[in-house]
Every structure is written in C-alpha cells, then in structure tokens.
C-alpha positions, 0 to 999 in steps of 0.5 A: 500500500502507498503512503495515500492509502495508509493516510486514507486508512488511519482517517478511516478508522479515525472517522468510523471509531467516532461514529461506532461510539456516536451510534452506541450510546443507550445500545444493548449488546446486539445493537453493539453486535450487529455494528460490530459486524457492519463495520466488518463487512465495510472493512472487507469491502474497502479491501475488495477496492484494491484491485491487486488485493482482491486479485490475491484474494482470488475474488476479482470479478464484477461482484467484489468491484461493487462491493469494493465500490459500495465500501470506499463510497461509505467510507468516503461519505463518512468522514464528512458527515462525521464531521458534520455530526461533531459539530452539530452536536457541539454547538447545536446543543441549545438548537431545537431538536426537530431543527438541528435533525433538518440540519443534519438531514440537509447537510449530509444531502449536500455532502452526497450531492457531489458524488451522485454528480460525479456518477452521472458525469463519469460518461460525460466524454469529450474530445480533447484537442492538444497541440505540443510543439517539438523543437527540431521537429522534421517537417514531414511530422509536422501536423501528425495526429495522434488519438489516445485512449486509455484507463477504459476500465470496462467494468461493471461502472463502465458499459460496453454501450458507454465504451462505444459512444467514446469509440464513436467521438473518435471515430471521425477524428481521421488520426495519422496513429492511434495509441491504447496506453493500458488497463483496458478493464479492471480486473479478472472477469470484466468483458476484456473481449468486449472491450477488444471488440469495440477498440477494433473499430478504431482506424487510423492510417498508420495502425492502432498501437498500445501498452499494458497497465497495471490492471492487465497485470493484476488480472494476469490477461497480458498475454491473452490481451496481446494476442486477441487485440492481434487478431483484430489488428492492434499491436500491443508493444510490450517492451518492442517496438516498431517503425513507421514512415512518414514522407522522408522521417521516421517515428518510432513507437516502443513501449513497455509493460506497467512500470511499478512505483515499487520499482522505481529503481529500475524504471525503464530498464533496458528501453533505452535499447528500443530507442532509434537514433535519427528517429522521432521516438515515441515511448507508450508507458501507462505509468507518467511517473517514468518521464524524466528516465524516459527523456534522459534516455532519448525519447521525444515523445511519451504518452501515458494515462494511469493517474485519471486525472486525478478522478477526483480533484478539486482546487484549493488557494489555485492548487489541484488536489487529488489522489495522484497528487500522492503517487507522481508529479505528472498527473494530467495534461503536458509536461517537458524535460529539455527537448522532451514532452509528455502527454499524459490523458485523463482515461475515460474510465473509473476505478474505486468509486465510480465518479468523476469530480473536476477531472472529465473523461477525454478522448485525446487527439494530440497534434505535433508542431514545429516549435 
C-alpha cells in the first residue's frame, strides 16, 4: 500500500471509531453486535477496492468491484458527515431538536450531492484537442495526429454501450496513429473481449498501437490481451517496438509493460535499447511517473494515462488536489524535460468509486508542431 492509502486508512478508522461510539450510546449488546459486524463487512469491502488485493484474494470479478465500490463510497461519505455530526452536536446543543435533525438531514444531502454528480458525469466524454510543439521537429511530422485512449476500465461502472459512444467521438477524428496506453478493464472477469471488440473499430492510417497497465497485470490477461487485440489488428508493444514512415522521417513507437512505483529503481530498464537514433521516438508507458528516465534516455515523445486525472480533484488557494497528487508529479495534461514532452490523458474510465469530480473523461487527439 502507498503512503495515500495508509493516510486514507488511519482517517478511516479515525472517522468510523467516532461514529461506532456516536451510534452506541443507550445500545444493548446486539445493537453493539450487529455494528460490530457492519463495520466488518465495510472493512472487507474497502479491501475488495484494491484491485491487486482482491486479485490475491482470488475474488476479482464484477461482484467484489461493487462491493469494493459500495465500501470506499461509505467510507468516503463518512468522514464528512462525521464531521458534520461533531459539530452539530457541539454547538447545536441549545438548537431545537426537530431543527438541528433538518440540519443534519440537509447537510449530509449536500455532502452526497457531489458524488451522485460525479456518477452521472463519469460518461460525460469529450474530445480533447492538444497541440505540443517539438523543437527540431522534421517537417514531414509536422501536423501528425495522434488519438489516445486509455484507463477504459470496462467494468461493471463502465458499459460496453458507454465504451462505444467514446469509440464513436473518435471515430471521425481521421488520426495519422492511434495509441491504447493500458488497463483496458479492471480486473479478472470484466468483458476484456468486449472491450477488444469495440477498440477494433478504431482506424487510423498508420495502425492502432498500445501498452499494458497495471490492471492487465493484476488480472494476469497480458498475454491473452496481446494476442486477441492481434487478431483484430492492434499491436500491443510490450517492451518492442516498431517503425513507421512518414514522407522522408521516421517515428518510432516502443513501449513497455506497467512500470511499478515499487520499482522505481529500475524504471525503464533496458528501453533505452528500443530507442532509434535519427528517429522521432515515441515511448507508450501507462505509468507518467517514468518521464524524466524516459527523456534522459532519448525519447521525444511519451504518452501515458494511469493517474485519471486525478478522478477526483478539486482546487484549493489555485492548487489541484487529488489522489495522484500522492503517487507522481505528472498527473494530467503536458509536461517537458529539455527537448522532451509528455502527454499524459485523463482515461475515460473509473476505478474505486465510480465518479468523476473536476477531472472529465477525454478522448485525446494530440497534434505535433514545429516549435
């Protein structure tokens, strides 16, 4: 577990203490019995959230990612409605009973009116156009379109009738090259094939190429993942890559299998042996964080998704707050190293809970130009 999540984990059981001893007060033994085994089965629940736990657990599937979901969305809610709670029974002592009930009722009403928000707008997709300027860019590259679509997350929160109305938002964007960079599902069970199939309606005039995430790597479908998308024409380059020929240039696409913070150490090892000299080079890699091994290494380019965009952000004194915040510092949009940039897309899918705050689906169409 990273640093976020034992933060998350210590507020947690700071929040759910405070309101076992706030719902038992004037309780008999069952009361504290039955409470006793509802916080027990939320605390099983949240462990379903952990995509790799679960997968460990062998309970990966569309029922363990509900009630993975269902637990974090408690446990969420909770902490603000606790909040809300201890302060209304400290300075609401002299207030009228039934009003200090109404306050209670409309301000935890207030505080689940984001997440039913976030719900509702998780298949709100839009495209997203990005031009990047490249210093020393060959002239036969300049204006070359690349679609981008990752972190689809076919799931129980995500169908496939959603999937391909983002499938079709692309559909007319006419990409020289379109890019797939990971966790097309996530986890053991979820419609992999599905989601293989609607991808295939992808075209682009050079070919449709991808990478593997973390997600793939927890449902151990790697392998299966490459060679169905073979079938249908997507190469997925798993520490490969491949030429493509532009007029008089060159773009070399590689990438890489999910590159785990745990291994920070060793991001990247051996990539630099896919890099062309003389080429434009591309580097696919679901996780951003590798960026600057990447740029040293002599790539111009890279892509990637894995953060959401921070699913969940809201902003604070013009700073964006989110999760990923915790795990790397390239979290969403375009980022440069010297010579070198990097893309890194907000993904149209969910994982956790199945929301969206300050941080929309996208489908991405990236533009090279001559800086």
């Amino acid at each position: 577990m990273s640093g976020f999540d034992l933060i998350l984990i210590f507020i947690f059981l700071v929040t759910q203490t405070w309101l076992m001893r706030f719902f038992l007060r004037g309780r008999g033994l069952r009361g504290r019995i039955a409470l006793g085994l509802f916080e027990a089965g939320v605390a099983f629940c949240y462990l379903l959230s952990f995509s790799d736990l679960s997968a460990s657990m062998g309970l990966s599937g569309s029922g363990a990612e509900v009630a993975g979901a269902c637990g974090l969305f408690y446990l969420i809610a909770c902490v603000p409605v606790a909040m809300l709670l201890a302060s209304t029974e400290r300075f609401g002592r002299k207030m009228d009973p039934g009003r200090r009930r109404m306050l209670e009722i409309a301000g935890t009403a207030a505080i689940a009116a984001p997440l039913g928000f976030g719900y509702i707008k998780r298949t709100d997709f839009h495209v997203r156009e990005v031009d990047v300027p490249v210093a020393q860019l060959p002239e036969d590259l300049d204006g070359l379109r690349i679609l981008q679509i990752s972190d689809i997350h076919l799931s129980p929160f995500l169908s496939e009738r959603d999937l391909s109305r983002a499938i079709d938002a692309a559909a007319g964007l006419h990409p020289h090259i379109a890019m797939v960079t990971g966790d097309l599902i996530s986890t053991r069970g979820d419609p992999l094939d599905a989601c293989i199939r609607q991808l295939a309606r992808l075209k682009a005039d050079a070919g449709v190429f991808g990478c593997m995430g973390n997600h793939e790597r927890y449902a151990k479908v790697e392998r299966y993942t490459q060679d169905a998308a073979a079938r249908v024409g997507i190469e997925f380059l798993r520490h490969t890559n491949r030429q493509l020929r532009f007029g008089n240039s060159v773009v070399n696409i590689a990438g890489v299998d999910h590159q785990s913070l745990a291994g920070k150490q060793i991001y990247l090892r051996g990539a630099e042996r896919l890099v062309q000299p003389g080429a434009f080079n591309i580097l696919l890699s679901h996780n951003p964080d590798v960026f600057p091994v990447a740029a040293r290494q002599g790539y111009n380019f890279m892509l990637s998704g894995h953060t959401h965009g921070g699913q969940v952000t809201v902003e604070i004194l013009d700073q964006s707050i989110n999760p990923a915040r915790f795990f790397t510092p390239y979290v969403y949009g375009l980022y440069r190293s010297g010579n070198a940039a990097a893309y890194v897309t907000r993904g149209i899918g969910t994982i956790g809970i199945p929301a969206r705050i300050g941080a929309p689906p996208e489908i991405s169409l990236i533009r090279l130009r001559k800086a």
